[in-house]
N, CA, C and O atoms as a MOPAC input file, in Angstrom:
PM7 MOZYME 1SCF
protein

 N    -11.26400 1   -22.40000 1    21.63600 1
 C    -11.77600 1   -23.49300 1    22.42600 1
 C    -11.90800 1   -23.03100 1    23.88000 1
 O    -10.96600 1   -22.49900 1    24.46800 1
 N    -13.33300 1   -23.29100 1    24.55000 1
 C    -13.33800 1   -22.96200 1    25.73600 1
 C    -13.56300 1   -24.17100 1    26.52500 1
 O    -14.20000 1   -25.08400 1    26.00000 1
 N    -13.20900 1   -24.27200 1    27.48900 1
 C    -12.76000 1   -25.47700 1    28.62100 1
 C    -13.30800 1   -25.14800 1    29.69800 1
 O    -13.00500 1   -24.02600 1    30.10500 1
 N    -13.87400 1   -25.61900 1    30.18600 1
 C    -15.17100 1   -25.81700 1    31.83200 1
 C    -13.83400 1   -25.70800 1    32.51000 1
 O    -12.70300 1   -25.91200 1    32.06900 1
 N    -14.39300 1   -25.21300 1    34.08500 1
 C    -13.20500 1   -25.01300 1    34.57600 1
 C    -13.40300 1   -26.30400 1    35.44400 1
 O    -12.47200 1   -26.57700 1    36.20100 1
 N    -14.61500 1   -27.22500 1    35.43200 1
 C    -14.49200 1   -28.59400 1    36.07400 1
 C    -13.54500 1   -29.48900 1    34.79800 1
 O    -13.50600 1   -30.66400 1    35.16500 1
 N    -13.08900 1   -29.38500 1    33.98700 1
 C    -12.29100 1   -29.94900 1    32.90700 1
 C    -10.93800 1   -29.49400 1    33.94100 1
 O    -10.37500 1   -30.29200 1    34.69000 1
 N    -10.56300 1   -28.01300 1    33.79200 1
 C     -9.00900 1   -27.75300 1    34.63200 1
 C     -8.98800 1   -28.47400 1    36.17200 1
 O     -8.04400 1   -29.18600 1    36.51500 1
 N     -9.98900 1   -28.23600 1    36.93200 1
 C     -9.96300 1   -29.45500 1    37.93600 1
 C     -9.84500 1   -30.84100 1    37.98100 1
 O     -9.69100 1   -31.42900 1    39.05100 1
 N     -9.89000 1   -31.27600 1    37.16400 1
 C    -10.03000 1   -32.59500 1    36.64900 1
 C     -9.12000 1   -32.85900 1    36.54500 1
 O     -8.81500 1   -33.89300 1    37.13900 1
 N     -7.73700 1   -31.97400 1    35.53000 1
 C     -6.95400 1   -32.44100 1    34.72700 1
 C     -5.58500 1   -32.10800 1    35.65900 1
 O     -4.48400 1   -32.65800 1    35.60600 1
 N     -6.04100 1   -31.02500 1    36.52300 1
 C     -5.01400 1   -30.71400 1    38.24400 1
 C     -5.13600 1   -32.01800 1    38.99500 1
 O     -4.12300 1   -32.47900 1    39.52000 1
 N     -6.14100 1   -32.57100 1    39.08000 1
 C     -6.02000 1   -33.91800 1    40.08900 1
 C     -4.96400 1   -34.80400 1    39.54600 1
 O     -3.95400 1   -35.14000 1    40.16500 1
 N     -5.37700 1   -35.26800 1    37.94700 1
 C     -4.69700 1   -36.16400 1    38.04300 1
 C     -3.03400 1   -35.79900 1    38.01200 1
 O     -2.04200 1   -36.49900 1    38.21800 1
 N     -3.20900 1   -34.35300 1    37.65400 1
 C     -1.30600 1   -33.82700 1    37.59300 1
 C     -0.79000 1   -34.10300 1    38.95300 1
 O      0.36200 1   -34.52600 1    39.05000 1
 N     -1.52400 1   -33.90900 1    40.04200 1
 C     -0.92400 1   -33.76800 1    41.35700 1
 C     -0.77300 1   -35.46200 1    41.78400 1
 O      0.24300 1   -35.97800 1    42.25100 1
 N     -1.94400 1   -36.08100 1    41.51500 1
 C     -1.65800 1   -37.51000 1    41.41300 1
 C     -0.28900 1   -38.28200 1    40.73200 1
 O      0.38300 1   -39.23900 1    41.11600 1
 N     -0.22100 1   -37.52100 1    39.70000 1
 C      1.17100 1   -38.48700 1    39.30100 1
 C      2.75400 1   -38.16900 1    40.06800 1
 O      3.72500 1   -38.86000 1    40.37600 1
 N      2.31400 1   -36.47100 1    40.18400 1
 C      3.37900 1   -35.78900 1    40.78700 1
 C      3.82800 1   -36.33500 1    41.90200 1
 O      5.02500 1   -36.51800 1    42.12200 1
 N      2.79600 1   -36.66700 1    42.77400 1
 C      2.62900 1   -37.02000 1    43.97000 1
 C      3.49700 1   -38.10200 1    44.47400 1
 O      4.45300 1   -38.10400 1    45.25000 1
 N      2.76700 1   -39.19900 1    43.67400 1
 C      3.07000 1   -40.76500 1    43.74900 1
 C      5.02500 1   -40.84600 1    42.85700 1
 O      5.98400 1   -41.48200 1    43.29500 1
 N      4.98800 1   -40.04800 1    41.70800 1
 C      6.35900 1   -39.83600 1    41.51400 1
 C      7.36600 1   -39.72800 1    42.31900 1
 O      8.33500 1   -40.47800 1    42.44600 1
 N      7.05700 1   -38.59300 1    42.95800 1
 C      7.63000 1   -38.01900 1    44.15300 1
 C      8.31100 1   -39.35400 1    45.03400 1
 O      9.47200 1   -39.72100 1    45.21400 1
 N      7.00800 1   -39.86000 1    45.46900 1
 C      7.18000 1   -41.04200 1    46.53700 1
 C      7.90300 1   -42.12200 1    46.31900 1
 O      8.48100 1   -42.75200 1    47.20300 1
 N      7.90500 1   -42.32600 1    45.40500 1
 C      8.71500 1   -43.61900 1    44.60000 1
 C     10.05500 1   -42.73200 1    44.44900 1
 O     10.95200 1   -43.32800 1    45.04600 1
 N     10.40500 1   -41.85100 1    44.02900 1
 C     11.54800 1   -41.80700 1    44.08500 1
 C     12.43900 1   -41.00600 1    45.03000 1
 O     13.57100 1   -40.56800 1    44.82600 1
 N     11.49800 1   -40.89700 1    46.34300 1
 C     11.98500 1   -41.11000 1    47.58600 1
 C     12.36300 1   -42.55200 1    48.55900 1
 O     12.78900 1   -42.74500 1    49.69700 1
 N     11.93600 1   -43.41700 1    47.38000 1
 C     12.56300 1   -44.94200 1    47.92700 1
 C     11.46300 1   -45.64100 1    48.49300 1
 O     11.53700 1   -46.73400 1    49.05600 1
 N     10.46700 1   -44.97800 1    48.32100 1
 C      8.95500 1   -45.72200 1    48.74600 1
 C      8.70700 1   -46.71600 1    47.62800 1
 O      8.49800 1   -46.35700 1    46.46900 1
 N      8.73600 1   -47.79600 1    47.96500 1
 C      8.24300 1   -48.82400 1    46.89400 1
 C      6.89400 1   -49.91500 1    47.35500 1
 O      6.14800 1   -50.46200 1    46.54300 1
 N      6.83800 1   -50.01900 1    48.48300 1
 C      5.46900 1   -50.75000 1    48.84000 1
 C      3.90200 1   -50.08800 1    48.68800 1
 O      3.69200 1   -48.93000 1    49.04800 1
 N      2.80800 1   -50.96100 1    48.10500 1
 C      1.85100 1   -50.21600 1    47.98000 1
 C      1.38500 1   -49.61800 1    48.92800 1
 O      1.24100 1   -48.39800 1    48.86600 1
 N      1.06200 1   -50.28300 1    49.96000 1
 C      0.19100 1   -50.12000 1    51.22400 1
 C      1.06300 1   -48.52900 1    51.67300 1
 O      0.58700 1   -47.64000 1    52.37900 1
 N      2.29100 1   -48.53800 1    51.08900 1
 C      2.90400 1   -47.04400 1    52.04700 1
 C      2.86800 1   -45.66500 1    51.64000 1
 O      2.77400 1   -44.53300 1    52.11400 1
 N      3.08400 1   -46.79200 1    49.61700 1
 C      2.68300 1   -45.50600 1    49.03200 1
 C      1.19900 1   -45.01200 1    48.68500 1
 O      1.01700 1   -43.97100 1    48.05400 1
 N      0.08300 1   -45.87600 1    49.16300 1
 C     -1.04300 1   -45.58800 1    49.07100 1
 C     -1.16800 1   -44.52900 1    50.65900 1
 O     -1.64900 1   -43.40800 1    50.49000 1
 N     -0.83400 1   -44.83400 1    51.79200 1
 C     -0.82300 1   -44.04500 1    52.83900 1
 C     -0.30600 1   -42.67300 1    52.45900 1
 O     -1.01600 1   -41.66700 1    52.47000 1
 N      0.87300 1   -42.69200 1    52.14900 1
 C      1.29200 1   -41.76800 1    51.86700 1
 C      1.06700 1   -40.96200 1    50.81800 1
 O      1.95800 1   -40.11400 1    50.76300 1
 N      0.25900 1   -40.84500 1    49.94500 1
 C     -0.15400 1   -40.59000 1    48.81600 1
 C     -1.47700 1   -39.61800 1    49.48000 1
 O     -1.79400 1   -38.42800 1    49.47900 1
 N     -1.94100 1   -40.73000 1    49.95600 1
 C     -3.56100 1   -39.82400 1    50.56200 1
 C     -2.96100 1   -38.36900 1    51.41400 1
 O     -3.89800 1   -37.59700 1    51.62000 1
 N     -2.00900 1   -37.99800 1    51.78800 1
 C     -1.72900 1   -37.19200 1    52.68000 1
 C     -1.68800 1   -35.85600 1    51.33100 1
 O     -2.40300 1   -34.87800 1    51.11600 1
 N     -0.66300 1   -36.34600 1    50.74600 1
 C     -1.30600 1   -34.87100 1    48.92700 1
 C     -2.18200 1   -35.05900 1    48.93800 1
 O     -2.74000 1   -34.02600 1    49.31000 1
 N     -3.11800 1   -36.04600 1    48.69900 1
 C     -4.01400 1   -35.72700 1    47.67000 1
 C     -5.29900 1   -35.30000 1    48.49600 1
 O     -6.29100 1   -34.91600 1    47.87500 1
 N     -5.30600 1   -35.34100 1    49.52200 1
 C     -6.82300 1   -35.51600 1    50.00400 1
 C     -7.32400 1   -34.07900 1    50.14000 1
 O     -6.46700 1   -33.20600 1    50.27500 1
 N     -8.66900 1   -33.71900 1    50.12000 1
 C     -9.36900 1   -32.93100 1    49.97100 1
 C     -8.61700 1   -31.58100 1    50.80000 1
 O     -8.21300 1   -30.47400 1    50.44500 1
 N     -8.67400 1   -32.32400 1    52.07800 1
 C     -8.04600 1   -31.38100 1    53.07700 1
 C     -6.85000 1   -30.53900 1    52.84700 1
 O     -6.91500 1   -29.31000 1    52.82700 1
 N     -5.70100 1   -31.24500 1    52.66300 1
 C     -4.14300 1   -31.03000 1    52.06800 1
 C     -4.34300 1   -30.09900 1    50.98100 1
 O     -3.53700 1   -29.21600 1    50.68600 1
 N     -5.50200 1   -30.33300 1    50.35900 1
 C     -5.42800 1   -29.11400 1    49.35200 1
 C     -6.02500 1   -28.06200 1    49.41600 1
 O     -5.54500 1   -26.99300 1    49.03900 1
 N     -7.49700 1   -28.24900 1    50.04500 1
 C     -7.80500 1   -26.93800 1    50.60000 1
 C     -6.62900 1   -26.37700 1    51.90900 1
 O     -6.59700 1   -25.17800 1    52.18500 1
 N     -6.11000 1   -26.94300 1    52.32200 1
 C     -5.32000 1   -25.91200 1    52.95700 1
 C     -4.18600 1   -25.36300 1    52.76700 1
 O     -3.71200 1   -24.37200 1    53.32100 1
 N     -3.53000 1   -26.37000 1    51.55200 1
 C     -2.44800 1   -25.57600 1    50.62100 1
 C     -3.22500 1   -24.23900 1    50.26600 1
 O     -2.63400 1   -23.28200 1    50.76700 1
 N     -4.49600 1   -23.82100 1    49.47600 1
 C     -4.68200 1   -23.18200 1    48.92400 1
 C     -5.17800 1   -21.81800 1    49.63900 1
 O     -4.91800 1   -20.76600 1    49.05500 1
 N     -5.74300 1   -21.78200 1    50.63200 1
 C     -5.70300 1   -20.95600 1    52.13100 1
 C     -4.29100 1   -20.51600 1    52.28700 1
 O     -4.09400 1   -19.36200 1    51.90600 1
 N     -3.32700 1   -21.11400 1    52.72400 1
 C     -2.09400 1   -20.88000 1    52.69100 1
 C     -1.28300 1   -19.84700 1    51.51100 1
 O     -0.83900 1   -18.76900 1    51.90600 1
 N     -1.14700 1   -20.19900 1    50.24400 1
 C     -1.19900 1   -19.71500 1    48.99100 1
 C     -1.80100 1   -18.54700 1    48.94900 1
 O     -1.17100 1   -17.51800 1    48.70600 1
 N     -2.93500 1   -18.55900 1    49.15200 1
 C     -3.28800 1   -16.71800 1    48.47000 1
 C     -3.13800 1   -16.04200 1    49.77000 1
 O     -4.15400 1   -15.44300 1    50.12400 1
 N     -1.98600 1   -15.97600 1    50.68900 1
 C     -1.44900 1   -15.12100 1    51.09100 1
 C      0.01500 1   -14.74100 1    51.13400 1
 O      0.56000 1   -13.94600 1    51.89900 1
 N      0.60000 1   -15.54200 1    50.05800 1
 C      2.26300 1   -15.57600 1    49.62100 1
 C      2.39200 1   -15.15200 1    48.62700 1
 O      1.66200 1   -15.49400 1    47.69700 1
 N      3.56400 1   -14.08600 1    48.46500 1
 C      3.46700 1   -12.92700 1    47.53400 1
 C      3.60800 1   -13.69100 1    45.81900 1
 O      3.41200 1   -12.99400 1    44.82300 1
 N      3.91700 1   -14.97100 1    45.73100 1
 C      3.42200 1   -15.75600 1    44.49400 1
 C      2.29000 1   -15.99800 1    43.97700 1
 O      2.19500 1   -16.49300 1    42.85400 1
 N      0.80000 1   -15.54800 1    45.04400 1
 C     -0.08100 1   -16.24500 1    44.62400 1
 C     -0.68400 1   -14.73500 1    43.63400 1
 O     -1.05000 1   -13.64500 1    44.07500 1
 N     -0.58900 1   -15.25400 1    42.07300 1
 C     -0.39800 1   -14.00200 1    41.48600 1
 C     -2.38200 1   -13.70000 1    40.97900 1
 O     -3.26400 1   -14.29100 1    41.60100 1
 N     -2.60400 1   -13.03600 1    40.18600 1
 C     -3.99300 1   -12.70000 1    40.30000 1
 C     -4.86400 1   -13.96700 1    39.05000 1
 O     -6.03100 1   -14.35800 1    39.00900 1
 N     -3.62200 1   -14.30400 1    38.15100 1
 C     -4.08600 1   -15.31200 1    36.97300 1
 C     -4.74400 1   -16.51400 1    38.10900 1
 O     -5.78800 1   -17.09100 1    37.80800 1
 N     -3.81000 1   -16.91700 1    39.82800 1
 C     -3.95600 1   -17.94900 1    40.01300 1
 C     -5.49700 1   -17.89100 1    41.18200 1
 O     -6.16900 1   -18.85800 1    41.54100 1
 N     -5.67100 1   -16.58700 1    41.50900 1
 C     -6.55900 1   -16.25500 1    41.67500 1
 C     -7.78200 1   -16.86800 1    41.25700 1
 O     -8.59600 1   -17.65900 1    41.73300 1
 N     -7.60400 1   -16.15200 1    40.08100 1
 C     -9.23500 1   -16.05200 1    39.41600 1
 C     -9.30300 1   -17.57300 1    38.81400 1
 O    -10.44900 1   -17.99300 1    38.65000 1
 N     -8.31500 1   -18.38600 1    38.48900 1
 C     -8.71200 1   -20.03700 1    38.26200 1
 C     -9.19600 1   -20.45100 1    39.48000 1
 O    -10.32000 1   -20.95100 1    39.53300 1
 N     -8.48100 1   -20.31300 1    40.52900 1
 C     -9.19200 1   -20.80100 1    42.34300 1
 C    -10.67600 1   -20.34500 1    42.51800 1
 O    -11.51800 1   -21.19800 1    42.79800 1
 N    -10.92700 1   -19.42100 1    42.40900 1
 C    -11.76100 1   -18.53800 1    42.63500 1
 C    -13.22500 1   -19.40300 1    41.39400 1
 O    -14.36500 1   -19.74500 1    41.70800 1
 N    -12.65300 1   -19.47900 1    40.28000 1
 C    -13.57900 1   -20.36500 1    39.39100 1
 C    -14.13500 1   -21.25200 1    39.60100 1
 O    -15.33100 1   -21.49100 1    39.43800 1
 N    -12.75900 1   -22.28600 1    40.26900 1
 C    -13.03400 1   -23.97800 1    40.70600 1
 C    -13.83600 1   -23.63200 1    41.85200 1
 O    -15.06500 1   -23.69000 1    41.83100 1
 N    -13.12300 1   -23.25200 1    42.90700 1
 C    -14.01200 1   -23.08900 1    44.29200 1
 C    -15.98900 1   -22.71000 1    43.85900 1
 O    -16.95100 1   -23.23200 1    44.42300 1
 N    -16.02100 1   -21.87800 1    42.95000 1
 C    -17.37700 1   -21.57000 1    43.04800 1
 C    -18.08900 1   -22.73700 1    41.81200 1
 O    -19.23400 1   -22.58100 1    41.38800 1
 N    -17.35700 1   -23.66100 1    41.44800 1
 C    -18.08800 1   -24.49200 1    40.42900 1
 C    -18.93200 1   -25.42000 1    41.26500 1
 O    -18.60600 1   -26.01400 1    42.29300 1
 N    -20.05500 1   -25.42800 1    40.63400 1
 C    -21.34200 1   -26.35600 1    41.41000 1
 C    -21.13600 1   -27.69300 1    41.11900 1
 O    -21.79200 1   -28.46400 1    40.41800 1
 N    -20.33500 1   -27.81900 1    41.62800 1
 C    -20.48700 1   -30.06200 1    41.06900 1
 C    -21.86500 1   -30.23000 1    42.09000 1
 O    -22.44900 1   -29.72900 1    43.05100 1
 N    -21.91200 1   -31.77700 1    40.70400 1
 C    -23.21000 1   -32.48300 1    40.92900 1
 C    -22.76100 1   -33.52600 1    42.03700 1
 O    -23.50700 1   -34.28400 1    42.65700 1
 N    -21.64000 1   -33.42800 1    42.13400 1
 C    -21.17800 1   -34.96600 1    43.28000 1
 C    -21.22400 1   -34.18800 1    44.50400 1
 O    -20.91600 1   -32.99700 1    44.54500 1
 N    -21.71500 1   -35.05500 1    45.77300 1
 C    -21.56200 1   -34.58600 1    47.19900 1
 C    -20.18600 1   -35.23900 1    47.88100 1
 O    -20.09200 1   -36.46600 1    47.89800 1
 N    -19.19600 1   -34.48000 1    48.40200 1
 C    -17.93500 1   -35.19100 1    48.73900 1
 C    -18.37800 1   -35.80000 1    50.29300 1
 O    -19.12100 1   -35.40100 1    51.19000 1
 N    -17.42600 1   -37.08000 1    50.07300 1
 C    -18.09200 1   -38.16600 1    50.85100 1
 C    -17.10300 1   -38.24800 1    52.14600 1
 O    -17.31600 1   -38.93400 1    53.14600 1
 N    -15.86700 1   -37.32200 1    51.89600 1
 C    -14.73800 1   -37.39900 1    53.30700 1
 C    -14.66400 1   -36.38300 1    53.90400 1
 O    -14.06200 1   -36.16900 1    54.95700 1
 N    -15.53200 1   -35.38500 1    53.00700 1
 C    -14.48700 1   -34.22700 1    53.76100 1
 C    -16.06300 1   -32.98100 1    53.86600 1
 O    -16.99700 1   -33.36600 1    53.16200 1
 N    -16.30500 1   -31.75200 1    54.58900 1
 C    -17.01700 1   -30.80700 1    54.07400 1
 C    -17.17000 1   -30.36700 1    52.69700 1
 O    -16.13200 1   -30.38500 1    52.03400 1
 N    -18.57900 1   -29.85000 1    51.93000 1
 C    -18.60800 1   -29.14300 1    50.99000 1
 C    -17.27600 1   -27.95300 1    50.82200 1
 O    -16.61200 1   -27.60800 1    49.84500 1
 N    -17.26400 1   -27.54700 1    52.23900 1
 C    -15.89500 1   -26.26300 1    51.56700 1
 C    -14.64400 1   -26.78800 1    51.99200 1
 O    -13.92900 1   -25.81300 1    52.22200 1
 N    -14.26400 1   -27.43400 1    52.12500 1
 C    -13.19700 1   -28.46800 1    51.97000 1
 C    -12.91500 1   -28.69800 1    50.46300 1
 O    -12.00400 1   -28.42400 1    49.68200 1
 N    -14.21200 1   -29.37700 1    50.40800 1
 C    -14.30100 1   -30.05400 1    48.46200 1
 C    -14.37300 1   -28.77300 1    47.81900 1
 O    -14.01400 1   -28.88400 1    46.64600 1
 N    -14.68100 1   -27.65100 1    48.11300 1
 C    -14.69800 1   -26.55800 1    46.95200 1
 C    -13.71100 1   -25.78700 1    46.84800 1
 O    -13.39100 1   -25.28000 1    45.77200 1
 N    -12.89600 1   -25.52600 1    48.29300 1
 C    -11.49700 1   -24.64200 1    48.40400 1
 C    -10.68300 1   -26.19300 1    47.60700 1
 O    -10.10300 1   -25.72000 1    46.63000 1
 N    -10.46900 1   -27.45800 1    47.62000 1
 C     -9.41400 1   -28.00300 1    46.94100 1
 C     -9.80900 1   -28.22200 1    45.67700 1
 O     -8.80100 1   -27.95800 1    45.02100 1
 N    -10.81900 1   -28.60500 1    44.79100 1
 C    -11.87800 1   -28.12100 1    43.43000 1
 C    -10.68100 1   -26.91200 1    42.87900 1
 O     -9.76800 1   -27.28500 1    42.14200 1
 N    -10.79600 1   -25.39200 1    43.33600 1
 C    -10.30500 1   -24.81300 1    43.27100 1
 C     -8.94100 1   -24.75100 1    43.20400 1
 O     -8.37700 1   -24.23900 1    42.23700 1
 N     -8.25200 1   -25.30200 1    44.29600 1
 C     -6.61500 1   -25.81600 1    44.05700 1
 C     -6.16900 1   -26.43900 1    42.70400 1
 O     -5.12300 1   -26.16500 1    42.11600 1
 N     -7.31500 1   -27.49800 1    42.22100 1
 C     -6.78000 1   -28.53200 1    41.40800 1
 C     -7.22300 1   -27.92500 1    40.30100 1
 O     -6.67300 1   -28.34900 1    39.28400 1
 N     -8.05400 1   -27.05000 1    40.12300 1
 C     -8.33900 1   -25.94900 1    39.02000 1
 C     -6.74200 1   -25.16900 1    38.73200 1
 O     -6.26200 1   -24.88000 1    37.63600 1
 N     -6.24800 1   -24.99400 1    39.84700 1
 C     -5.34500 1   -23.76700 1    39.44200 1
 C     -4.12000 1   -24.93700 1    38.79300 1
 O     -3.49800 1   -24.58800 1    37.78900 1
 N     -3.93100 1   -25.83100 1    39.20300 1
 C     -3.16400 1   -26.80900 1    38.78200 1
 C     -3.41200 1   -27.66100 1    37.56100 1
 O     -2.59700 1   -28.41000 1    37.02200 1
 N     -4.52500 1   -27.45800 1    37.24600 1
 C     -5.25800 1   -27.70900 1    35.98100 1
 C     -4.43100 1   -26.88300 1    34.30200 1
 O     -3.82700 1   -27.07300 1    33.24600 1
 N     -5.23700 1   -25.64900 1    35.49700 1
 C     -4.90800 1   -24.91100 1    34.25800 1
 C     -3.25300 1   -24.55500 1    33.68500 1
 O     -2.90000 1   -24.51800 1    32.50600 1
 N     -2.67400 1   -24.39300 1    34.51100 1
 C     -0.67600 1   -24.40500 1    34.30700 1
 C     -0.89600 1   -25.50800 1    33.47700 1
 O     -0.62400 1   -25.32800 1    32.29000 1
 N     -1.31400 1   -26.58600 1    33.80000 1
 C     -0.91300 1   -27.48000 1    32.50600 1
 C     -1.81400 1   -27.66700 1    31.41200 1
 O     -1.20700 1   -28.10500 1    30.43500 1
 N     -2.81200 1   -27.53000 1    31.24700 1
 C     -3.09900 1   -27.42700 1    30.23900 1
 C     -2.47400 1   -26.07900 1    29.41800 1
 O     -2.16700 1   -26.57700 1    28.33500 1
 N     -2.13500 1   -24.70000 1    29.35400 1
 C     -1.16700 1   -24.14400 1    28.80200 1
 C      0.11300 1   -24.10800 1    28.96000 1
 O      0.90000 1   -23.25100 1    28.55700 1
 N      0.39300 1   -25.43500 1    29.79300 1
 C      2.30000 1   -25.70100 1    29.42100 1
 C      3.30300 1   -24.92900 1    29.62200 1
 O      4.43800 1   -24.88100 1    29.14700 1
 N      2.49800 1   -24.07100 1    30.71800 1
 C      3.68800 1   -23.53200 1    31.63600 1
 C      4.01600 1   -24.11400 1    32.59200 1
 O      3.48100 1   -23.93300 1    33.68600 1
 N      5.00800 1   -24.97400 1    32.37100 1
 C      6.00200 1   -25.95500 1    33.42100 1
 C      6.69700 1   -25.20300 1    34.21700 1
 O      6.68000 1   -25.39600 1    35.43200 1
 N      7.31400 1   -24.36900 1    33.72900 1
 C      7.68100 1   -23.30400 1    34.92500 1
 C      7.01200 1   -22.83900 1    36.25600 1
 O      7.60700 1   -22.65500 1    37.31700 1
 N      5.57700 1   -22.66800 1    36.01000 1
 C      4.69600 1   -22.10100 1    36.97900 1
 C      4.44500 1   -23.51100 1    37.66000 1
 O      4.99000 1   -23.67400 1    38.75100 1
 N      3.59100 1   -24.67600 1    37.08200 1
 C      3.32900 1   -26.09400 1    37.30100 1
 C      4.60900 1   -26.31200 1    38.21700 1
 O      4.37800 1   -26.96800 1    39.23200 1
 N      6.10700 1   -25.82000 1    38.01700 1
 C      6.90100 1   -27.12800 1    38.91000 1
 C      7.12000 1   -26.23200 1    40.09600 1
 O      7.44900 1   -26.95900 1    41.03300 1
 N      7.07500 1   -24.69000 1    40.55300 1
 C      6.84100 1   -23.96100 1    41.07800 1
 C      5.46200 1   -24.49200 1    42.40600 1
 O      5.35000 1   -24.78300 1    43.59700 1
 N      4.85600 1   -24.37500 1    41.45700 1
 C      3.59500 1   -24.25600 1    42.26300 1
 C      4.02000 1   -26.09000 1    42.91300 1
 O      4.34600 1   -26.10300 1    44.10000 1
 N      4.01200 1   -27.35600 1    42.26400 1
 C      3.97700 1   -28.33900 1    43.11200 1
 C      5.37600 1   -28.26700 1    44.13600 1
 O      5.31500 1   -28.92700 1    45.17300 1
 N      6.41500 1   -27.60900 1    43.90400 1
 C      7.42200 1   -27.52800 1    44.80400 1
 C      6.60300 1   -26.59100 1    46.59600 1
 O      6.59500 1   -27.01300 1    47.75300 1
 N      6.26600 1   -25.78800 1    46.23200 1
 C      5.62400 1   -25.00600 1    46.85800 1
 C      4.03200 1   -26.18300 1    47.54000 1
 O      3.62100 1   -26.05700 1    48.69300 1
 N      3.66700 1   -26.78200 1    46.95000 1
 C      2.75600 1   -27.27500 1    47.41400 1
 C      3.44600 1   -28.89700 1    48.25700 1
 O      3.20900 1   -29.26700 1    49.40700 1
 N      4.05800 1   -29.38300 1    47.52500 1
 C      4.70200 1   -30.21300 1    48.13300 1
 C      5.68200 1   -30.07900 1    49.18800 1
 O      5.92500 1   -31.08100 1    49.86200 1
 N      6.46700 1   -28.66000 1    49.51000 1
 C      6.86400 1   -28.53900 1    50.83800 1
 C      5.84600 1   -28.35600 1    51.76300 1
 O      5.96700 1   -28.99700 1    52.80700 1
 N      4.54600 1   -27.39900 1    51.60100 1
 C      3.97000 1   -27.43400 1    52.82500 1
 C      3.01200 1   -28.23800 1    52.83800 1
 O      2.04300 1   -27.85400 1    53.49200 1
 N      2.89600 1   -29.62900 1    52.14900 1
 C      2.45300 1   -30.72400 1    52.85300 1
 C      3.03600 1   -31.40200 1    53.86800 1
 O      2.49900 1   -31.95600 1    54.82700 1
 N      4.74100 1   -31.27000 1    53.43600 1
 C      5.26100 1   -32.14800 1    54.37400 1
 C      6.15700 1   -31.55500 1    55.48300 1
 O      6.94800 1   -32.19500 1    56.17700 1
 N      5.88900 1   -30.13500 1    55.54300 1
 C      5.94800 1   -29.42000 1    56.70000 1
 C      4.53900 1   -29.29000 1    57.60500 1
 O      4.50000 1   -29.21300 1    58.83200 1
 N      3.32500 1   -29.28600 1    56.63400 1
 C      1.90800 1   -29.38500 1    57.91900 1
 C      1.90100 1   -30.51600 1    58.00800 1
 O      1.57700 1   -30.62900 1    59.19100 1
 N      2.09000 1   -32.11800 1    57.41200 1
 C      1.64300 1   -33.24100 1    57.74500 1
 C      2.62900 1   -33.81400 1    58.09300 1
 O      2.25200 1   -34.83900 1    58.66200 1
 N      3.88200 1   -33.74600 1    58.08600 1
 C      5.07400 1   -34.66300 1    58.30600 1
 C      5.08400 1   -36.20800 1    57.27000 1
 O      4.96800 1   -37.39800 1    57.56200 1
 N      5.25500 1   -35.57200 1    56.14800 1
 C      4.53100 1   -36.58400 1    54.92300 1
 C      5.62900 1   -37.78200 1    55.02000 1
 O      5.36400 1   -38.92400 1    55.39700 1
 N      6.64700 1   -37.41100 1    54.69700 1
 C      7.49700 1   -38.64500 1    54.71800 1
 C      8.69400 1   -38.62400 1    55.53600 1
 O      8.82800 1   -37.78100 1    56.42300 1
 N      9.39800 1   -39.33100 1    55.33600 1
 C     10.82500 1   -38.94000 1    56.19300 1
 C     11.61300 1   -39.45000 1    55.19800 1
 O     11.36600 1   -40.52000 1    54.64300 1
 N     12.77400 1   -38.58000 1    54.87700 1
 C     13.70400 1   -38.72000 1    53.66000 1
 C     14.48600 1   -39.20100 1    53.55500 1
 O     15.45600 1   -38.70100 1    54.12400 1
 N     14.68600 1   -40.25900 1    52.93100 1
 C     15.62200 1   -41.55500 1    53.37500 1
 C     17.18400 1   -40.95800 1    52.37800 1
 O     18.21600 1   -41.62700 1    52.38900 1

């Protein structure tokens, strides 16, 4: 079975989405309005293209995670992103590709790795939450 690598992007969003909002809630965030604020700070286009800039220069970012980034980033979507630059939307495309793919082959190991790693330097570049 072969899988579009806009399928592994797809299936990285919504991983980082649940991760995300998990996260937040059980940092004691329970209101929508805060955890919707706070939520947009992962998820948004930006936060991830610049996790992923960041990443392929840390001696983890190994060559498998490469060439999934490298896939997503160059996939031609038909949608024009409406917040952010085209390479904004294609360096995080790419992110959520590489996050895609860890889970769809069920390496949780790499998956809780990689969101630990992605989730500290959100909230070391954005000052995401404050830890109650």
């Amino acid at each position: 079975m072969s899988i579009s690598i806009n399928v592994y992007a797809y299936l990285g969003d919504a991983y980082l989405a649940l991760r995300a909002k998990t996260y937040l809630v059980s940092q004691g965030i329970y209101k929508s309005k805060e955890l919707s604020k706070q939520s947009i700070r992962f998820l948004s286009a930006q936060a991830q293209a610049d996790f992923i800039v960041y990443a392929q220069g840390q001696p983890w970012f190994d060559e498998t995670m490469r060439e999934y980034f490298l896939r997503g980033r160059n996939y031609k979507a038909d949608t024009i992103p409406k917040n952010s630059s085209v390479i904004t939307y294609r360096l995080a495309t790419g992110c959520e590709a590489v996050f895609g793919y860890y889970y769809m082959i069920e390496d949780d190991k790499t998956l809780n790795q990689l969101w630990d790693y992605f989730r500290t330097y959100v909230q070391e570049k954005y000052e995401t939450i404050s830890l109650r």
